[in-house]
C-alpha positions in Angstrom: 54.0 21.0 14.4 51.0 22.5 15.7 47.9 20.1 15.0 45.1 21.3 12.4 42.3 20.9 15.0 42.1 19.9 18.8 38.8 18.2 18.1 36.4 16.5 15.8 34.2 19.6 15.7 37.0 21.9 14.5 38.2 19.6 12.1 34.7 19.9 10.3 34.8 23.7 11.0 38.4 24.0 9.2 37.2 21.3 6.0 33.6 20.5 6.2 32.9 22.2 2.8 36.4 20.3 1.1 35.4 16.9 2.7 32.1 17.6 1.4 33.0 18.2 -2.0 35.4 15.4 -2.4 33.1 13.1 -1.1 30.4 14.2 -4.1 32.8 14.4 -6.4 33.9 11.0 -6.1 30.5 9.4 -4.7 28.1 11.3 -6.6 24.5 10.9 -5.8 21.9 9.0 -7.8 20.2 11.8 -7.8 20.9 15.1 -7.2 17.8 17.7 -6.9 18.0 21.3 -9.2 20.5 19.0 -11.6 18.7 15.7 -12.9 15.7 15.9 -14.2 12.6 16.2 -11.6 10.5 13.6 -11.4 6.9 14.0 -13.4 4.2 14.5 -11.1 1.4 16.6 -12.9 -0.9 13.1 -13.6 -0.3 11.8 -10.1 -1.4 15.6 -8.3 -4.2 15.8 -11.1 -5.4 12.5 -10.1 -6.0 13.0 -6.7 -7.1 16.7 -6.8 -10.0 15.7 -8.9 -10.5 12.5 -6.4 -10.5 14.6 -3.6 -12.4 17.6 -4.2 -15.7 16.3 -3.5 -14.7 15.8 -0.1 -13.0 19.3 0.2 -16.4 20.7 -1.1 -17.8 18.6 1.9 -15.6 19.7 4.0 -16.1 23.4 3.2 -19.9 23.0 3.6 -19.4 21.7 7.4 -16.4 24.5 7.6 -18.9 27.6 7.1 -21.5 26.4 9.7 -19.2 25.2 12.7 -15.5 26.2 12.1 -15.5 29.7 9.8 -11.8 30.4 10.7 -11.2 27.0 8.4 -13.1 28.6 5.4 -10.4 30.1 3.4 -7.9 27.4 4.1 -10.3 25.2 2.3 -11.0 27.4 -0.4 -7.5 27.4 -1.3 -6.8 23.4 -1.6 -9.8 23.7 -3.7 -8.9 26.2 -6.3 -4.9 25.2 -6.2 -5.4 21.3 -6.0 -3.1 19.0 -4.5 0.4 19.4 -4.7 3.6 17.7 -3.3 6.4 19.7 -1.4 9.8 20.4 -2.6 11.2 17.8 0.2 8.4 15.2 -1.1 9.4 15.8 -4.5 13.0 15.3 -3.6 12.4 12.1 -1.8 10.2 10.7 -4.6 13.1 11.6 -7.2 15.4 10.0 -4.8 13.9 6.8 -4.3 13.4 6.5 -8.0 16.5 6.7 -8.6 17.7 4.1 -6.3 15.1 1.5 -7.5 16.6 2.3 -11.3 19.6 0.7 -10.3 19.2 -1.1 -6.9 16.5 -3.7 -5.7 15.4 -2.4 -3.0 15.2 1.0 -1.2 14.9 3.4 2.1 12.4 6.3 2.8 12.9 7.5 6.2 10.9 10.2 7.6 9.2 11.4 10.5 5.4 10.7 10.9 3.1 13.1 8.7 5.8 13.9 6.1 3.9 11.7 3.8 5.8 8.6 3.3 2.6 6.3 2.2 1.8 9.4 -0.8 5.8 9.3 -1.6 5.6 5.5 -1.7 3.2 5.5 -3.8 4.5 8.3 -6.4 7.8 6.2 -6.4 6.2 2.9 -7.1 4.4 4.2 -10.3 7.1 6.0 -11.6 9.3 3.1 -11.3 6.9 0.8 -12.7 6.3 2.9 -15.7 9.8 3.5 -16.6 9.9 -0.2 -16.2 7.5 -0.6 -18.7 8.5 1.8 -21.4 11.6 -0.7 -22.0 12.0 -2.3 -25.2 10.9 -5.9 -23.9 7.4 -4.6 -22.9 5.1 -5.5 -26.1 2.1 -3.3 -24.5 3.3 -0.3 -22.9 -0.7 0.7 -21.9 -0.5 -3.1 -20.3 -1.3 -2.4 -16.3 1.0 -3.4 -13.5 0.8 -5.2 -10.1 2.2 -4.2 -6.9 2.1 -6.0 -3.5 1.9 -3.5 -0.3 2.5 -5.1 2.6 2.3 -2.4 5.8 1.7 -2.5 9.2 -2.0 -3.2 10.1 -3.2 0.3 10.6 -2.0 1.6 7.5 -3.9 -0.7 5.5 -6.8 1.4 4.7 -4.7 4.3 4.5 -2.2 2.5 1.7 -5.9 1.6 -0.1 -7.2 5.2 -0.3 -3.6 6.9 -1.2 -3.2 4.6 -4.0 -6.7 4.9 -5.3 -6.6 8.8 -4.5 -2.8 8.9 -6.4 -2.3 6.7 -9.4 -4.2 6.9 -12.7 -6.3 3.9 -13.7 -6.0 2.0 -10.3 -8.0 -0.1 -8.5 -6.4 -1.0 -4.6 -7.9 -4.0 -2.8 -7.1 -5.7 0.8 -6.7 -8.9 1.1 -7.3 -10.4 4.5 -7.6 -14.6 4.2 -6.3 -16.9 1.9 -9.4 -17.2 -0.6 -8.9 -13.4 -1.6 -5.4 -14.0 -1.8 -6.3 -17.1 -4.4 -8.4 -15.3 -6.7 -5.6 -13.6 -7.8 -4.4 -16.5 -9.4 -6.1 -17.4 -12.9 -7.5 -20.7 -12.9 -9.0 -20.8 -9.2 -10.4 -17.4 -10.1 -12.2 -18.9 -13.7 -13.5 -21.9 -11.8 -14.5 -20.3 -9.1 -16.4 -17.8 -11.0 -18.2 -21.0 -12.9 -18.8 -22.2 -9.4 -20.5 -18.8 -8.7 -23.0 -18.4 -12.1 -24.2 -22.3 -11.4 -24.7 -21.1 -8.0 -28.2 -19.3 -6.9 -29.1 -17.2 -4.1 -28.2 -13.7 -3.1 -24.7 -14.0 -1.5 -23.5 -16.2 -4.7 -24.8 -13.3 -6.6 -22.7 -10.8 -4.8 -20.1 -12.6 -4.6 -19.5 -13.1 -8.3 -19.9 -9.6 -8.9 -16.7 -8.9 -6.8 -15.4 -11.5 -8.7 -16.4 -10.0 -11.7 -14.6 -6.5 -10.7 -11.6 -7.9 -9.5 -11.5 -10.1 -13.4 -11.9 -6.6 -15.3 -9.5 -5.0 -12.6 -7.0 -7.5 -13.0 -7.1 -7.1 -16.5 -7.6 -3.6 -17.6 -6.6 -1.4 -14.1 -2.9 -1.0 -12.0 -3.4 -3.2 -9.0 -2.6 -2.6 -5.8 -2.7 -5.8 -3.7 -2.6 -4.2 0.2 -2.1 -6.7 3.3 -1.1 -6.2 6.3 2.0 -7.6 7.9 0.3 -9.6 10.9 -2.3 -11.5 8.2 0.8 -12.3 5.8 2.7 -14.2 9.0 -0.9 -16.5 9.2 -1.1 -19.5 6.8 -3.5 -21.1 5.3 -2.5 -24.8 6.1 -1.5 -24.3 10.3 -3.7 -27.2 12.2 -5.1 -25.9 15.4 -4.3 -28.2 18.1 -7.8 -28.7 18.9 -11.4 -27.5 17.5 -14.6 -27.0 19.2 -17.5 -29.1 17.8 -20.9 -28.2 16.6 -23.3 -30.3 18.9 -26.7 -31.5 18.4 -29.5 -29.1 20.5 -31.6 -32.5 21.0 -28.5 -34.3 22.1 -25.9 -32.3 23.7 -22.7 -33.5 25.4 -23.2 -34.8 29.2 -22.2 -31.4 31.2 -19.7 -33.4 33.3 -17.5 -33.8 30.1 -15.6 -30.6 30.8 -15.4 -28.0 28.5 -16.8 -29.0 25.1 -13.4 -29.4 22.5 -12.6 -31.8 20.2 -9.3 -33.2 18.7 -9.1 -32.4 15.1 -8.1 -35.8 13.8 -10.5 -38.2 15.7 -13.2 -35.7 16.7 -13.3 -37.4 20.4 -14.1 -34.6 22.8 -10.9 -33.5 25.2 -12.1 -33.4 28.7 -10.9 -31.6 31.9 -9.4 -34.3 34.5 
């Protein structure tokens, strides 16, 4: 009996397209682009065309006086607004789907294909489908998302989300004291603290309070941190701490270098 195919290679020659089809007939796709219904996108592009054409007009200013070739480029992002591709939109619909039945979820792509606008797109749409279901009592009630990222995408993560979704207000957190005044009751007494307080600081300092209470309460939330600050924690004892000395009455020079132990305060010396 002569054999079908000498190799792997012809065996997907002779029956690619069959394997194919029996494979999505009886593993079919969450989400199949051209079928199921494309994801909505208008209020995310509308969003962040009206966010970012000041800078385009910027842009188009600088454009005419140094680069003129650029000119026409930037004329048409201006009048068309922003818009995802076909393979973005694909993705997005894709990774929708897998968070509607699964916990968790891949987007893998090659850098500049727009993964953090995609991520984005996805997390709304998920989050709002999650909100339109019966046990929600206010759909218009905002969510909360955590982003954690690698370190140099933080600002980038900040000024997609801001740029993308509607009614959103995307902060970094960087030390533990930002991370607590997301929680309720340190944020209430430490805005008390911060009204009984005087000075300049203590007044700035409440107003960011102030904006992240009305944030927290009325806007989406983006919480952003990077993955080398959520690794730190806020309760690790350094194994030694350098004092704050007296300028009339410094340490005797033949000490060593000035450190301290963290318990006693006794200063640790070089034998």
């Amino acid at each position: 009996m002569q054999p079908l195919a000498e190799n792997l290679q012809e065996l997907f020659d002779h029956c690619g397209g069959d394997m194919a089809h029996a494979i999505e007939k009886r593993l079919r796709p969450l989400y199949l682009h051209g079928k199921d219904a494309a994801p909505d996108l208008d209020i995310l592009q509308r969003n962040r065309t009206e966010k970012q054409r000041p800078n385009l007009r910027l842009a188009l200013a600088a454009a005419r006086e140094e680069r003129p070739q650029l000119v026409p480029r930037i004329q048409r992002q201006i009048e068309n607004g922003f818009r995802f591709y076909p393979a973005q939109v694909k993705a997005i619909g894709e990774t929708v789907a897998m968070l509607r039945h699964h916990k968790a979820g891949f987007m893998v792509a090659d850098c500049g294909a727009g993964k953090t606008a995609m991520g984005a797109a996805a997390i709304h749409l998920t989050m709002e489908r999650r909100r339109n279901r019966p046990r929600y009592r206010r759909k218009d009630a905002p969510y909360r998302v955590l982003v954690m990222c690698p370190n140099h995408l933080v600002s980038k993560w900040q000024r997609e989300a801001e740029w993308l979704v509607p009614n959103c207000t995307a902060i970094i957190v960087r030390t533990f004291p930002e991370v607590s005044m997301l929680h309720r009751p340190f944020r209430q007494r430490r805005i008390r603290e911060l009204r009984a307080t005087e000075g300049v600081a203590a007044k700035r300092r409440l107003t960011k309070a102030l904006a992240l209470a009305d944030a927290l309460k009325h806007r989406n939330l983006y919480v952003i941190m990077s993955k080398d600050t959520a690794k730190l924690g806020h309760d690790v004892a350094l194994p030694c701490a350098v004092p704050r000395f007296d300028k009339d009455h410094p340490p005797d020079p033949r000490d060593g270098k000035w450190a301290a132990c963290p318990n006693c305060g006794d200063l640790l010396v070089c034998k």
